[in-house]
N, C-alpha and C positions, 0 to 999 in steps of 0.2 A: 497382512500388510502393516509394515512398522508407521507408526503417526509420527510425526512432527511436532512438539510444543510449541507453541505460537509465542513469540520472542517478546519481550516487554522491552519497550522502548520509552525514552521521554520526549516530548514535542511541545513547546513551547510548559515546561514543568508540569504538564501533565503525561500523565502512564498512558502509551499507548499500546496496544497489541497490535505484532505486526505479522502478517498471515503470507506466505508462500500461495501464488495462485499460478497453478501448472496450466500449461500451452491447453491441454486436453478440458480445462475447470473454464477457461477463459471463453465465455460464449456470448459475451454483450461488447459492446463501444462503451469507454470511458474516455474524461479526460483529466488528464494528470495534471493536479495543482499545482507542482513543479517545474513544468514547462510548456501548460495549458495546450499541449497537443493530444491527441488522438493514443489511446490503448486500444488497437486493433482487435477483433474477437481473435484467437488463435498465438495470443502472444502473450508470455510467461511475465508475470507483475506482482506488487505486491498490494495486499490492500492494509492500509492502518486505522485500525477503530479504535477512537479513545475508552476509554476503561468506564469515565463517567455517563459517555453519548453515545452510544455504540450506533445510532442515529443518522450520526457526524462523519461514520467513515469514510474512504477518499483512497482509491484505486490510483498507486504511482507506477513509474519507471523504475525499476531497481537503481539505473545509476542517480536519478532525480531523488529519489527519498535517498541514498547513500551522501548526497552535495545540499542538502535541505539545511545544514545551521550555513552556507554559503548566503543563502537567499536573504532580500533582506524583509 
């Protein structure tokens, strides 16, 4: 099975990693910082763990982490 690198992103100037999480990975309720609703168990997400906190991480929407420098 070919892996995936986990993408580096910045979020408020810090490095973030940002993780692909498949329909079949997704077995909890989260909710998205981005538009504080519901991440269904069985729905394809991402999750973003800072590089310094890994602690901190935060399970979004793919379109909500794509509209995130929107937010204010």
């Amino acid at each position: 099975m070919k892996r995936h690198r986990p993408a580096t992103d910045l979020w408020h100037d810090d490095a973030v990693e940002v993780r692909p999480v498949q329909p079949f990975q997704a077995l909890k309720r989260y909710t998205c910082p981005g538009c504080h609703t519901d991440i269904a168990p069985g729905a394809g997400h991402l999750v973003a763990v800072p590089r310094d906190a890994p602690d901190l991480r935060r399970h979004w929407h793919r379109p909500c982490w794509s509209m995130r420098a929107r937010r204010r």
